[in-house]
VOKE-486870 format. One record per residue: x, y, z of N, C-alpha, C, O, CB in turn; residue number from 1; residue in one letter. Coordinates in Angstrom, 3 decimals. Atoms other than C-alpha are relative to their C-alpha. Glycine has a CB too. Layout:
<nodes>
[[X; Y; Z]; [X; Y; Z]; [X; Y; Z]; [X; Y; Z]; [X; Y; Z]; NUM; 'A'];
...
</nodes>
This chain:
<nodes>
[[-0.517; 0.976; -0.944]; [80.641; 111.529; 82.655]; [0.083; -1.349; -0.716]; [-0.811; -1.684; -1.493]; [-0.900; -0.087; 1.281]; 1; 'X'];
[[-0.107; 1.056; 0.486]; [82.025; 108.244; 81.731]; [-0.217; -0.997; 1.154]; [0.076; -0.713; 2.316]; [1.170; -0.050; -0.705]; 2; 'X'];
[[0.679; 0.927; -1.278]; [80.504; 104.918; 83.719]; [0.874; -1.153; -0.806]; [0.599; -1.417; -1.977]; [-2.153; -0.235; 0.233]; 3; 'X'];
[[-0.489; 1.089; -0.247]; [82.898; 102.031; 83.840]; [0.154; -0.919; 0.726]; [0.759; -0.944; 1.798]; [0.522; 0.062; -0.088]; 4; 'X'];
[[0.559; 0.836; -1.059]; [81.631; 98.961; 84.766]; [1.035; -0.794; 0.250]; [1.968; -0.830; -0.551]; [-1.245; -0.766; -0.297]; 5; 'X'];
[[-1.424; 0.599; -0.141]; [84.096; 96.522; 86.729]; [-0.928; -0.909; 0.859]; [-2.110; -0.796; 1.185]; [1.536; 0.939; 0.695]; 6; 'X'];
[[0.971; 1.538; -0.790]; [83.174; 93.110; 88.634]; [-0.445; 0.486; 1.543]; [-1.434; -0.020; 2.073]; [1.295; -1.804; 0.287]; 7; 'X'];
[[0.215; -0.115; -1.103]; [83.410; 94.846; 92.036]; [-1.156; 1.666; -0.014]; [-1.287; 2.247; 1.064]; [1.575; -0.090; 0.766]; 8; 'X'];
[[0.845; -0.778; 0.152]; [80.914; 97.688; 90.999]; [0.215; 1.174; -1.526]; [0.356; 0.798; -2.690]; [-0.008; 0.578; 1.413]; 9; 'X'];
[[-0.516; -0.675; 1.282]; [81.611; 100.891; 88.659]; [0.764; 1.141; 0.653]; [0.845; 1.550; 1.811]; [-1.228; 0.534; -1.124]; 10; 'X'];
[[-0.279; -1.376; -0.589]; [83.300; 103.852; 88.482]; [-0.486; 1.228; -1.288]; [-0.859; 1.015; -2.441]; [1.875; 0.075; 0.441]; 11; 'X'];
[[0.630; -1.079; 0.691]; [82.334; 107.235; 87.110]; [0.441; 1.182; -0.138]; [0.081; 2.166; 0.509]; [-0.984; 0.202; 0.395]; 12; 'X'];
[[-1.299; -0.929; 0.178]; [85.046; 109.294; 85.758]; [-0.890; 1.289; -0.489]; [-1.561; 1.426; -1.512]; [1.351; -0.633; -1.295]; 13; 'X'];
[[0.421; -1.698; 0.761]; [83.982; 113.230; 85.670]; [0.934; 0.499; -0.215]; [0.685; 1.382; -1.037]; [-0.753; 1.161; 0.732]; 14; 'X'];
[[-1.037; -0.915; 1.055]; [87.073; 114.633; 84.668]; [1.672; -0.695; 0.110]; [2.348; -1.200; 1.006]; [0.054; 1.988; 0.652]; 15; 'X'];
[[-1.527; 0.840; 0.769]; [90.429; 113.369; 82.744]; [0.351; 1.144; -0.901]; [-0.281; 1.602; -1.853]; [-0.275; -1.741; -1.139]; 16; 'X'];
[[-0.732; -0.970; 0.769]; [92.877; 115.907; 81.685]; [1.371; -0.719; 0.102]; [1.641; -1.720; 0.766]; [-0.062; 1.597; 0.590]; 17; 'X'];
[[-1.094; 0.171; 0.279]; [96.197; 115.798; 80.652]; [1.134; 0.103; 1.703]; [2.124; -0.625; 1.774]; [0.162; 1.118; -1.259]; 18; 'X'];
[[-0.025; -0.081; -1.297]; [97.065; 116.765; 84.619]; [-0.098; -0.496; 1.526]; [0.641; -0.497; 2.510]; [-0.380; 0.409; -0.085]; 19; 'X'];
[[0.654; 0.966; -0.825]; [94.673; 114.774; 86.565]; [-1.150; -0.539; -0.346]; [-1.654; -0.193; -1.414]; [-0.203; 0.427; 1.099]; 20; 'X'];
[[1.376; 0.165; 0.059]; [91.566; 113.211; 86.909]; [-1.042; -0.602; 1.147]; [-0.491; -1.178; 2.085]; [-0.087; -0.723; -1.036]; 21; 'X'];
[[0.461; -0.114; -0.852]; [88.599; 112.799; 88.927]; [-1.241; -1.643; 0.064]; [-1.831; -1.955; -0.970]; [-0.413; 1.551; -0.074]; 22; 'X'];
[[1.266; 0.999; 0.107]; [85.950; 109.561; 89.816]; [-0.856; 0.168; 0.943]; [-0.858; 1.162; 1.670]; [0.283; -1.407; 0.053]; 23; 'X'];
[[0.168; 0.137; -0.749]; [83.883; 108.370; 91.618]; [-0.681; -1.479; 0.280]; [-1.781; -1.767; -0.191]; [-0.349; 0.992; 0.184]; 24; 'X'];
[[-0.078; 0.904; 0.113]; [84.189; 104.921; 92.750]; [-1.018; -0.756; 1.023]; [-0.930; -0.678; 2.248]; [1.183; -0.125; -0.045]; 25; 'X'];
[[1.139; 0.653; -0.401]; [80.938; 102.683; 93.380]; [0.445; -1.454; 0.748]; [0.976; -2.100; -0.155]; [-0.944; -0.186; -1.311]; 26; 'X'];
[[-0.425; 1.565; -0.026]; [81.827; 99.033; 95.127]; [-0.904; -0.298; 0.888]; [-1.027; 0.047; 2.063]; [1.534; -0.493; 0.433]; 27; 'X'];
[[1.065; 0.919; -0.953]; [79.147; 97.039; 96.193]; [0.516; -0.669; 0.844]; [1.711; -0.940; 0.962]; [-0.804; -0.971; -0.605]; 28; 'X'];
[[-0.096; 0.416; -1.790]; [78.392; 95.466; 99.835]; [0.592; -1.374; -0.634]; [0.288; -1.979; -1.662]; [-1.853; -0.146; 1.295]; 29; 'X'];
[[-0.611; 0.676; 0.604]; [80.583; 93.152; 99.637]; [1.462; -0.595; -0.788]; [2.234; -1.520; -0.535]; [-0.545; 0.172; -0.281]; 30; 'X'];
[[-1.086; -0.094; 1.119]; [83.086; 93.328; 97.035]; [1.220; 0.676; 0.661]; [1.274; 1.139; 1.800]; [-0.520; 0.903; -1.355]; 31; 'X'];
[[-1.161; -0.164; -0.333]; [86.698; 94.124; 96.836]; [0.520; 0.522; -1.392]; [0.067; 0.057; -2.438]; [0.612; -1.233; 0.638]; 32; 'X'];
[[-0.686; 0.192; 0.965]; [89.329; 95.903; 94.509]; [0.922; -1.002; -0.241]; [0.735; -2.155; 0.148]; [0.427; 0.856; -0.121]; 33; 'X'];
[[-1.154; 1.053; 0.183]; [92.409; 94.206; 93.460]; [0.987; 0.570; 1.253]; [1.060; 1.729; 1.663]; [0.830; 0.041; -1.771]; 34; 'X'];
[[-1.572; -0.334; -0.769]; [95.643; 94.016; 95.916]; [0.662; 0.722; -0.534]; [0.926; 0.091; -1.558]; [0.963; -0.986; 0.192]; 35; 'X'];
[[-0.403; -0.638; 0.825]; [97.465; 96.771; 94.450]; [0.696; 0.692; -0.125]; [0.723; 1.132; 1.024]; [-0.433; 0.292; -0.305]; 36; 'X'];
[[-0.611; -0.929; -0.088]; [99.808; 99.213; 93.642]; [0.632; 0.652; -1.337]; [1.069; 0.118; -2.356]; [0.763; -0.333; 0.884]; 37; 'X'];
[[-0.799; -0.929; 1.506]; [101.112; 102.298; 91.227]; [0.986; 0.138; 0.305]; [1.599; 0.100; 1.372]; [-0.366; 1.460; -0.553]; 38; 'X'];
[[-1.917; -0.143; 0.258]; [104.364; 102.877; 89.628]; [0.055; 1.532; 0.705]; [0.663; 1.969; 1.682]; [0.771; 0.048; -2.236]; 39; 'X'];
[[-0.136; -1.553; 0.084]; [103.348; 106.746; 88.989]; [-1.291; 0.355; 0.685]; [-1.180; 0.872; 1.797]; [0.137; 0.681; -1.613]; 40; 'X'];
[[1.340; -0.437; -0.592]; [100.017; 107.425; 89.985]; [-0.396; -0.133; 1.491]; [-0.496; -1.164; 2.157]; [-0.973; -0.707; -0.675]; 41; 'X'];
[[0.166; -0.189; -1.007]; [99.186; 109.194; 92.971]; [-1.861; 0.197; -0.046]; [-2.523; 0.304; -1.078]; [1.032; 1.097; 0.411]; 42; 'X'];
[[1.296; -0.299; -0.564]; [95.548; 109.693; 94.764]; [-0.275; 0.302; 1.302]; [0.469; -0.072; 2.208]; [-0.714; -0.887; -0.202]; 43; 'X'];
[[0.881; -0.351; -1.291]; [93.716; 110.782; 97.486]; [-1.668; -0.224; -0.443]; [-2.298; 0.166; -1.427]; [0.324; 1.803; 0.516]; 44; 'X'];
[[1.825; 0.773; -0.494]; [89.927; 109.181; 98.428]; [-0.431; 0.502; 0.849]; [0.272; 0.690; 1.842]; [-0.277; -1.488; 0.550]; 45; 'X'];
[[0.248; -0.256; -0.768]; [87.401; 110.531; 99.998]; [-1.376; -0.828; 0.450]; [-2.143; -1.015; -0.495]; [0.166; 1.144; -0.133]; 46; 'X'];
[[0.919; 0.941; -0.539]; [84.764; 108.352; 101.988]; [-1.668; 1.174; -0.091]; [-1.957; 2.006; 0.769]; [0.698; -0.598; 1.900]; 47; 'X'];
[[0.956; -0.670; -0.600]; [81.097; 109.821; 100.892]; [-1.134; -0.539; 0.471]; [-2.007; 0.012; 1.142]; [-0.302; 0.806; -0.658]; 48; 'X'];
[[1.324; 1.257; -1.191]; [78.709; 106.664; 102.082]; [1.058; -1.453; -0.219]; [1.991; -1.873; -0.902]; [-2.492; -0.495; -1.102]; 49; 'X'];
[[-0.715; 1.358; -0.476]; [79.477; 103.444; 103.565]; [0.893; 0.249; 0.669]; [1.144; 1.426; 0.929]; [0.522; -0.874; -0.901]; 50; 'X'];
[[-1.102; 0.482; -0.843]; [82.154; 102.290; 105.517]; [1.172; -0.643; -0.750]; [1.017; -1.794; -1.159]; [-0.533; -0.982; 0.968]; 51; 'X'];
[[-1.216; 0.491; 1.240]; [85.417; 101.638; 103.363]; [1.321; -0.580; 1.110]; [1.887; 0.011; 2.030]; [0.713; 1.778; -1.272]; 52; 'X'];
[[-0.602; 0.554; -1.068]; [87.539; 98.949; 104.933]; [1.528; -0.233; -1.204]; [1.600; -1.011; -2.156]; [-1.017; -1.563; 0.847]; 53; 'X'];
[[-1.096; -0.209; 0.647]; [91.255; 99.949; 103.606]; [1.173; -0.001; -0.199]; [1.760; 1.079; -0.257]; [0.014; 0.435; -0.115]; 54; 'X'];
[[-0.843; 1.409; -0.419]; [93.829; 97.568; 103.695]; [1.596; 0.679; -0.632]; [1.749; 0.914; -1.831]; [-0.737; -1.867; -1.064]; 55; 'X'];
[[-1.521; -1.299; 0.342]; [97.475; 99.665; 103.228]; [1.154; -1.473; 0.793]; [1.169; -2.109; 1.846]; [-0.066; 2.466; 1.557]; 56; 'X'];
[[-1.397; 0.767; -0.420]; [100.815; 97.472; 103.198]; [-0.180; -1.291; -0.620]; [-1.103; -1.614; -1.368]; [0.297; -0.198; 1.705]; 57; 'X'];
[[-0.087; 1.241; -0.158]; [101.970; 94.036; 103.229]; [-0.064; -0.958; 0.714]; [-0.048; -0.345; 1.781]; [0.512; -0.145; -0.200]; 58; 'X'];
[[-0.586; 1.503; -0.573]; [102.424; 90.433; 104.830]; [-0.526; 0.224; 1.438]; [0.107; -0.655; 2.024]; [1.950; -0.307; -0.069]; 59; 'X'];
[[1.149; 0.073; 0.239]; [99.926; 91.252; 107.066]; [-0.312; 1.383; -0.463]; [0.302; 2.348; -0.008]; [-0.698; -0.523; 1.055]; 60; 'X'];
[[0.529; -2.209; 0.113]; [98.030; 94.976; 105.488]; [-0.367; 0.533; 1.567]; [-0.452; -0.326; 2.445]; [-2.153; 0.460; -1.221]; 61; 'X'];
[[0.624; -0.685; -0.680]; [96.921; 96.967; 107.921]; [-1.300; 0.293; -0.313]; [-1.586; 0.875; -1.359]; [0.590; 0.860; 0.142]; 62; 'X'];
[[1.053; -0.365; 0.772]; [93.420; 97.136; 107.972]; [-0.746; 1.721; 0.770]; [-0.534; 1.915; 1.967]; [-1.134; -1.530; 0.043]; 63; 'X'];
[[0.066; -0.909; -0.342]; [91.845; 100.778; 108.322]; [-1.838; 0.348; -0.552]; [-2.121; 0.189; -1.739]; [1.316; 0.716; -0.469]; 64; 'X'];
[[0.824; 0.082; -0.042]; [88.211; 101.459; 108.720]; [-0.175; 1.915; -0.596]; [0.186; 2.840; 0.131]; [-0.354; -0.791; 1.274]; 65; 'X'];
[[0.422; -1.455; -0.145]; [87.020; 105.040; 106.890]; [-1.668; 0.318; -0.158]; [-2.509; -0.143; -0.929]; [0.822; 0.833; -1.168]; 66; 'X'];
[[1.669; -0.280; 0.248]; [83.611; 106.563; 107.491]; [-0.107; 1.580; -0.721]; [0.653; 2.549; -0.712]; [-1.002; -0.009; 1.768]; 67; 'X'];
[[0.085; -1.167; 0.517]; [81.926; 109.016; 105.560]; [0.845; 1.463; 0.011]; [0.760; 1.897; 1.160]; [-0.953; 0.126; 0.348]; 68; 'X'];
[[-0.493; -1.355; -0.221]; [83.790; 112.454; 105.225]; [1.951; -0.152; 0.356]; [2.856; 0.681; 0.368]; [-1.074; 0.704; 1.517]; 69; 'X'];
[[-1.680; 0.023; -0.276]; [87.376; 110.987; 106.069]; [0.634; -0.257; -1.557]; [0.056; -0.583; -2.593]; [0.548; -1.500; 1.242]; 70; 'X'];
[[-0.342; 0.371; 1.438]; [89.970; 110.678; 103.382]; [1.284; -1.083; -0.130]; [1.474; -1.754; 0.883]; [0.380; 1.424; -0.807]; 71; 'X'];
[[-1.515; 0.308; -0.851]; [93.607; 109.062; 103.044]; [0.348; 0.213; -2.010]; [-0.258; 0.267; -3.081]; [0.417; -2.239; 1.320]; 72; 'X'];
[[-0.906; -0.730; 1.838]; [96.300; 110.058; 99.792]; [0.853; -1.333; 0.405]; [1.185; -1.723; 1.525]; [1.310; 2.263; -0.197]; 73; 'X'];
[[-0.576; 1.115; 0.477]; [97.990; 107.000; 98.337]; [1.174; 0.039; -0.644]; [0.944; -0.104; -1.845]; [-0.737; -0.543; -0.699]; 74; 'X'];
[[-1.136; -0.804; 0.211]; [101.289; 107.949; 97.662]; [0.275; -1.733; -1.288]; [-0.219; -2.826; -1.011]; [1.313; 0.575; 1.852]; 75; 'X'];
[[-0.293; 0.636; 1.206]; [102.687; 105.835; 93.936]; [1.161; -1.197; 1.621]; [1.766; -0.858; 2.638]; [0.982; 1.378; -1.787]; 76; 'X'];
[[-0.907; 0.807; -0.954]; [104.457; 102.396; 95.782]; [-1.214; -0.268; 0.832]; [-1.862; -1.085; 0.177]; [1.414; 0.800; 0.805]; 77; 'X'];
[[1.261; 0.650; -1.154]; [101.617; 101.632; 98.400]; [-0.794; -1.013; -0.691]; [-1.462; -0.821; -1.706]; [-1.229; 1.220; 0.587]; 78; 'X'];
[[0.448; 1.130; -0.030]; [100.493; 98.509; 98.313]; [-1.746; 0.459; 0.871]; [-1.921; 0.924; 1.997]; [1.270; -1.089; 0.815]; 79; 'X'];
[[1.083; -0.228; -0.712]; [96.625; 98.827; 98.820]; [-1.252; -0.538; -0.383]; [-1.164; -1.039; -1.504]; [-0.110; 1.181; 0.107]; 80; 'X'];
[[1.756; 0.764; 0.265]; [92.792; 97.457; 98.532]; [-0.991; 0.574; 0.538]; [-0.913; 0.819; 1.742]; [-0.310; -1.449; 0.587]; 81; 'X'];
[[0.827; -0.749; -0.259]; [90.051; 99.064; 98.760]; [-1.500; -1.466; -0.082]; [-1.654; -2.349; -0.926]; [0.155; 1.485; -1.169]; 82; 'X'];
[[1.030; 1.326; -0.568]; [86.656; 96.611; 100.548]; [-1.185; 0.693; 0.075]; [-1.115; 1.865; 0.446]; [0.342; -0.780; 1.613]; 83; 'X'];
[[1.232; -0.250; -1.052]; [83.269; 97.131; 101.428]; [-0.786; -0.931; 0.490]; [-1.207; -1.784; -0.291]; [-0.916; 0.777; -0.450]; 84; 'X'];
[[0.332; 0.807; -0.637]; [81.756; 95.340; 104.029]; [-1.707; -0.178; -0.420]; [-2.223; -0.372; -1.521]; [0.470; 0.353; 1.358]; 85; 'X'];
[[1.497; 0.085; 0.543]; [77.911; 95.240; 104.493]; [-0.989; 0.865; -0.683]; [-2.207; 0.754; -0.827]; [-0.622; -0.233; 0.864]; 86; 'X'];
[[0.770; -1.160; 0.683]; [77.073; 98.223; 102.718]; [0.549; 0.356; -1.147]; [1.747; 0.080; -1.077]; [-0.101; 1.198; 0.762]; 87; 'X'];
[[-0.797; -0.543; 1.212]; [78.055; 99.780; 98.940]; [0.551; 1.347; 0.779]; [0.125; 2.019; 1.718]; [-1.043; 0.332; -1.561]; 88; 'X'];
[[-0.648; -0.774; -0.612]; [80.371; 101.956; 99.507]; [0.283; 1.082; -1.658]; [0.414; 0.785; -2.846]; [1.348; -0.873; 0.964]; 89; 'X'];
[[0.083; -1.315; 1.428]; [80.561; 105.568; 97.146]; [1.083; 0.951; 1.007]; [0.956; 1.361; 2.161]; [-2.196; 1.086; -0.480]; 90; 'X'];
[[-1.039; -0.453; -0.224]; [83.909; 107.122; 97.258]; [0.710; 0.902; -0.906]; [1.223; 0.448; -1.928]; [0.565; -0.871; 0.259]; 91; 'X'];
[[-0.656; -1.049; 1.269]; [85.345; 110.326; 95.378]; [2.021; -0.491; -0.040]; [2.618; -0.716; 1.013]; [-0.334; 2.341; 0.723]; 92; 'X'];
[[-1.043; -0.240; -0.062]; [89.015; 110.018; 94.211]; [0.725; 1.024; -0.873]; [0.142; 1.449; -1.871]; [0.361; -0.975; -0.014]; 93; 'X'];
[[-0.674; -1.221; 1.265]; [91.417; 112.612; 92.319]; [1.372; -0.556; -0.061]; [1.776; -1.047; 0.993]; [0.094; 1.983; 0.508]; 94; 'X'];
[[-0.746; 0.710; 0.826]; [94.187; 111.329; 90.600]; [0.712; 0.908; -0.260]; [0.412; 2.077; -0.020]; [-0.506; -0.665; -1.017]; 95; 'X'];
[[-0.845; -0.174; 0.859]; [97.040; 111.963; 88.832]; [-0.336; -1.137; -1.540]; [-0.780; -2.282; -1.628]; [1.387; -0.212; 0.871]; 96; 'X'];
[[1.026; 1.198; 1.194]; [96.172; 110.685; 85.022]; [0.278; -1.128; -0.323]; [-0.386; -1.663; -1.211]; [-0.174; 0.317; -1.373]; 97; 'X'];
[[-0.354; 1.668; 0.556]; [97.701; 107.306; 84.672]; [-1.054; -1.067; 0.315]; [-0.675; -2.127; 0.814]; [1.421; -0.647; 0.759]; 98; 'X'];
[[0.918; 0.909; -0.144]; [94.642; 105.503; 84.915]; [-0.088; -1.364; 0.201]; [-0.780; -2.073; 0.932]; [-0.481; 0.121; -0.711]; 99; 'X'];
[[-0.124; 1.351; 1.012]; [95.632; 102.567; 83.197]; [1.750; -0.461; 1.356]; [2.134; -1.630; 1.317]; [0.462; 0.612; -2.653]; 100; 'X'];
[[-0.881; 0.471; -0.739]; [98.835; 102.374; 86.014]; [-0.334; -0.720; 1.227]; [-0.425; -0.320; 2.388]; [0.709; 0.896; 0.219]; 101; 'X'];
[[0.827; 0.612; -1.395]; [97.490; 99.745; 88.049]; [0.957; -1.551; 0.023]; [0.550; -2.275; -0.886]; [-2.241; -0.298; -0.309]; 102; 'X'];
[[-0.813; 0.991; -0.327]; [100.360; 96.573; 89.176]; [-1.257; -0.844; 1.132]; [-1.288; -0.483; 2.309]; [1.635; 0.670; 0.701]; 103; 'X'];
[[0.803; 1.069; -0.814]; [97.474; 93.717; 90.697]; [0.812; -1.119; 0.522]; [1.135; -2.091; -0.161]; [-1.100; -0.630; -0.850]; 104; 'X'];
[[-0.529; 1.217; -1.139]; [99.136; 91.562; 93.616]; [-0.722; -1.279; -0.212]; [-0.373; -2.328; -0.756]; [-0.308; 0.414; 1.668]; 105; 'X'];
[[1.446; 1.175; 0.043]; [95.898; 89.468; 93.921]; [-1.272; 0.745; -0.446]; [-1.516; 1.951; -0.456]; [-0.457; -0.725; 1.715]; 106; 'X'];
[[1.110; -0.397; 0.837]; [92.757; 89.524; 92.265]; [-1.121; -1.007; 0.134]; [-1.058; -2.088; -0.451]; [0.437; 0.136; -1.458]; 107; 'X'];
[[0.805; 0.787; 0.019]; [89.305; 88.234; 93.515]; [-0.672; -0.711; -1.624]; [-0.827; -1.910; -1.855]; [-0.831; 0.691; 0.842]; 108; 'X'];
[[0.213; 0.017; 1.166]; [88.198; 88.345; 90.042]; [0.901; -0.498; -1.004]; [0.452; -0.729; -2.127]; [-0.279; 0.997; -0.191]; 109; 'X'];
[[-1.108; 1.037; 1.165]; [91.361; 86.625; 88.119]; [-0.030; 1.073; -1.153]; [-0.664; 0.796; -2.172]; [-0.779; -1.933; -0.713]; 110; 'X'];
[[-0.164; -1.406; 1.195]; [91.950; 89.950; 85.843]; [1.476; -0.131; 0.112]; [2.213; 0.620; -0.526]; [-0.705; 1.909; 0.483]; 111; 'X'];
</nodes>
């Protein structure tokens, strides 16, 4: 397993193939990803603690509350952010492999 640390917590890639790949993404109480969206890269998330507050669209997002055990697939083009409120939030995702395909809108962190 690879552990990549990032300002809004880490993530913890168990598998990267030529196909897909798999994490699992840590974000402390608190914190926020970037505003965001892929060219190519698709996903689906699945909520396994915390409360993941998951902000889909534009001008205003939609905000969407998931608890444990729910999921949602992120189709390449979606504008999206991933939050956690008062709790860390631990979230599996599976991928398509473009890792590195990540277009940042806004960025608490200035990356």
């Amino acid at each position: 397993m690879r552990i990549v640390d990032k300002p809004w917590g880490h993530e913890e890639i168990w598998a990267e193939t030529a196909r897909y790949a798999g994490k699992f993404l840590i974000i402390s109480a608190g914190e926020m990803l970037s505003r965001q969206y892929h060219e190519r890269k698709e996903e689906t998330i699945c909520v396994l603690e915390g409360v993941l507050i998951l902000e889909i669209g534009r001008d205003p997002p939609q905000r969407l509350l998931l608890q444990p055990g729910e999921s949602y697939h992120v189709k390449p083009g979606t504008v999206h952010r991933f939050c956690a409120g008062e709790t860390d939030v631990r979230l599996v995702e599976v991928s398509t492999p473009e890792l590195e395909d990540v277009v940042r809108l806004e960025d608490k962190y200035a990356r």
